[in-house]
N, C-alpha and C positions, 0 to 999 in steps of 0.2 A: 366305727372308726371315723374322725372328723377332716370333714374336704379339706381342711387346716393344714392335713399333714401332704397333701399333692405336690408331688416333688423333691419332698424332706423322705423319702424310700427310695431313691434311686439307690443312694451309698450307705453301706450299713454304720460307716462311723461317722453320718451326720445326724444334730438331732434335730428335731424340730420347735417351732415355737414351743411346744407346749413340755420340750422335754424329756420326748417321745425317741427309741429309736423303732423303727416300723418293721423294717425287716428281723428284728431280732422277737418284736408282738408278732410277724406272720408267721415265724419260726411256731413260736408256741402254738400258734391255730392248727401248725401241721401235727402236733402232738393232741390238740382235741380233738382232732376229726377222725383220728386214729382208735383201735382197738385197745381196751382198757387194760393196765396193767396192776394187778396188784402186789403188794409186799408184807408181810406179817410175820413181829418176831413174836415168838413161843416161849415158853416155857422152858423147853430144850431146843430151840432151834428156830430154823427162819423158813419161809415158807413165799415161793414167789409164783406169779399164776398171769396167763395172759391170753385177753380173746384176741384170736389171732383171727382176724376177719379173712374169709376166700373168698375173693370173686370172681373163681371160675370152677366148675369142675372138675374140668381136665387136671387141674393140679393134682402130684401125687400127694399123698398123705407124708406132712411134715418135712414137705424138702424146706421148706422156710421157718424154723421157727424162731421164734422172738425170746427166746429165753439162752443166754450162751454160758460157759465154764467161763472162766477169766485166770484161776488159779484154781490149783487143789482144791481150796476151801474158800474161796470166792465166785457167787454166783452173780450174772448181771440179766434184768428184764429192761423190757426197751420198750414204746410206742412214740408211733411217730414213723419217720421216714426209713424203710430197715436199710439202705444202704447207708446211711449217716449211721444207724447204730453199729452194722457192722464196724463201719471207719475207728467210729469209738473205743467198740470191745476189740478191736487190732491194737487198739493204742494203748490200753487197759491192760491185755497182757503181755504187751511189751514190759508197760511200767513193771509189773508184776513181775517177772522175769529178768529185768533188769535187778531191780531189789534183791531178787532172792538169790539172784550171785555176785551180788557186791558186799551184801547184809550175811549172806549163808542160815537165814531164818525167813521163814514166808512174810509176805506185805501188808503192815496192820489195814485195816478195811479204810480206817479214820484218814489212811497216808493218800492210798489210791481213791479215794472218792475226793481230795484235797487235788490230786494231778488231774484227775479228769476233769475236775471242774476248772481247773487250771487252763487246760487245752481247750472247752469250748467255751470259755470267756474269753480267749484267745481269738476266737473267729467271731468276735463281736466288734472287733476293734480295727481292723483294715479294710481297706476299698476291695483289697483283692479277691478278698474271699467272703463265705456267707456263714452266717450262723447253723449251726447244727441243726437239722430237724427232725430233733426227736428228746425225748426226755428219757432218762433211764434210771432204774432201782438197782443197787448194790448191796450183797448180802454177804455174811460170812455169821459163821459162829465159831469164836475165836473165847480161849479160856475159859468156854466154859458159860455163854455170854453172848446172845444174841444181837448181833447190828444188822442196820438196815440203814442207808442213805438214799436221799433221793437227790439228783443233780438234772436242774432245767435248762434248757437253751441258752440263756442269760450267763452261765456258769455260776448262780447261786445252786447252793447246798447244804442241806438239812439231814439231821440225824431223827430218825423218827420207830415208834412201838410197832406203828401200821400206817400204810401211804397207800396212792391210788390213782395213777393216772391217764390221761387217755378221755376216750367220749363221754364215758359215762361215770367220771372219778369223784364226783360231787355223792351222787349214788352209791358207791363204792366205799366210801370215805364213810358214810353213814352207815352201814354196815358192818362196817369194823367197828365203828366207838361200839357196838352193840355188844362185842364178845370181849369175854374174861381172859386178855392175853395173858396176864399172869398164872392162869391154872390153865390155859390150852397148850394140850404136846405137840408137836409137830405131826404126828401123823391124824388126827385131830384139825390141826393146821392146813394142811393138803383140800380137805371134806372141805372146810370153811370156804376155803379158799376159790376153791372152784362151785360153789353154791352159791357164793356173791358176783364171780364170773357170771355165770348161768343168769343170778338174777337182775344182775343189769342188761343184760343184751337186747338188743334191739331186732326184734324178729321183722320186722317191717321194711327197717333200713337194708338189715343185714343177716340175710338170710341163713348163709352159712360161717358156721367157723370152728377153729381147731384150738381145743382149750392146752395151752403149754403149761405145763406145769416142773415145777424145779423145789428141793430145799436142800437145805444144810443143816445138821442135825448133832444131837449125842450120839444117838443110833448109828450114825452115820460113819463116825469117828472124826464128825468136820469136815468131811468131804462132800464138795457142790455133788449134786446129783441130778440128774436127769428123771422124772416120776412116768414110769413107762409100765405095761404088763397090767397085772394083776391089781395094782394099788392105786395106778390111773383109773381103771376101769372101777372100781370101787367109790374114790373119789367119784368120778362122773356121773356112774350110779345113782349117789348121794343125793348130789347136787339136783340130779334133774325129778327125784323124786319130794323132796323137798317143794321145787318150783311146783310142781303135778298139784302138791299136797296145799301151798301157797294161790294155786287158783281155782280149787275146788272148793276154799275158804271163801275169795270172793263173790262165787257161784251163789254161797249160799245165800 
């Protein structure tokens, strides 16, 4: 970042010479330094996944995770700052809820990824407050029709096949162009999903962590769900045998 901008970061609604606003660039940094999140729509369905960094062990298993409901059949993934995501997904299903008893039909994905991005370009723009920190992925499979948006700090938003954010999303990102989301199922999707977790992590930085996993499906009947039991464990499974299998190849 350039000494240029000293001083033009005190207020998030100044900019700098160059055009710059700083706090809303430090925002995004707190989304790279974060645990990677990804999103992938299916064939039948959407598929969300999140390394959810621990650094401690005392924590119990999953009192925090990064992936929340929003609606019936809207999921949201987050990295970045979790009490800003939370803020979010409070306001998220506000929206959502709001809609669905004014409208009495659930909230198209394309409406609530429009309001959220709404509210945190909103905190781009006064002295008083700060930019969000954290980026989030919105999913739903809606008609029949998988969606997935992504909304960043900035309150830009994108409609996208596969997204990836977080430390290692450049990584991530490249591993998605790799699979046939048009022939991949959702539960297919899940395996993926968490095989590309696994394969970017950073054992070095980050030693431990707790992979969340979430989709919304045919199967499903459209209903967000939470991927727990038998079919996390499988998924996990997958993933980590893969990785095994992934550096026994180097090995050679």
């Amino acid at each position: 970042m350039s000494s240029i901008g000293t001083g033009y970061d005190l207020d998030v609604s100044e900019y700098s010479p160059e055009g710059k606003l700083f706090q809303v660039e430090y925002a995004h940094k707190a989304v790279e330094s974060s645990g990677t999140a990804v999103g992938i729509c299916c064939r039948d369905g959407v598929v969300l996944a999140v390394e959810n960094i621990v650094t401690s062990k005392l924590y119990e298993t999953n009192c925090n995770r990064r992936v929340f409901h929003i609606d019936r059949h809207i999921g949201m993934a987050a990295s970045g700052l979790l009490p800003d995501a939370r803020a979010v997904a409070r306001h998220a299903r506000e929206e959502a809820a709001d809609y669905r008893q004014s409208h009495g039909e659930p909230m198209p994905l394309s409406e609530l990824a429009s309001r959220v991005s709404n509210l945190m370009h909103a905190y781009t723009m006064y002295s008083a407050v700060r930019p969000f920190g954290c980026g989030v992925l919105l999913a739903a499979f809606e008609n029949g029709r998988p969606q997935l948006y992504g909304v960043e700090p900035s309150g830009v938003y994108y409609s996208y096949h596969g997204y990836a954010i977080g430390k290692a999303k450049q990584n991530a990102r490249t591993e998605i162009e790799k699979l046939k989301l048009a022939e991949l199922s959702a539960a297919n999707g899940v395996k993926e999903a968490a095989k590309i977790i696994y394969s970017c992590h950073d054992e070095v930085k980050d030693k431990y962590f707790e992979l969340d996993l979430s989709l919304t499906s045919a199967e499903t009947a459209g209903r967000h769900v939470i991927v727990t039991g038998e079919q996390w464990t499988e998924a996990s499974n997958y993933a980590k045998a893969a990785l095994e299998e992934h550096d026994s190849d180097d090995d050679v």
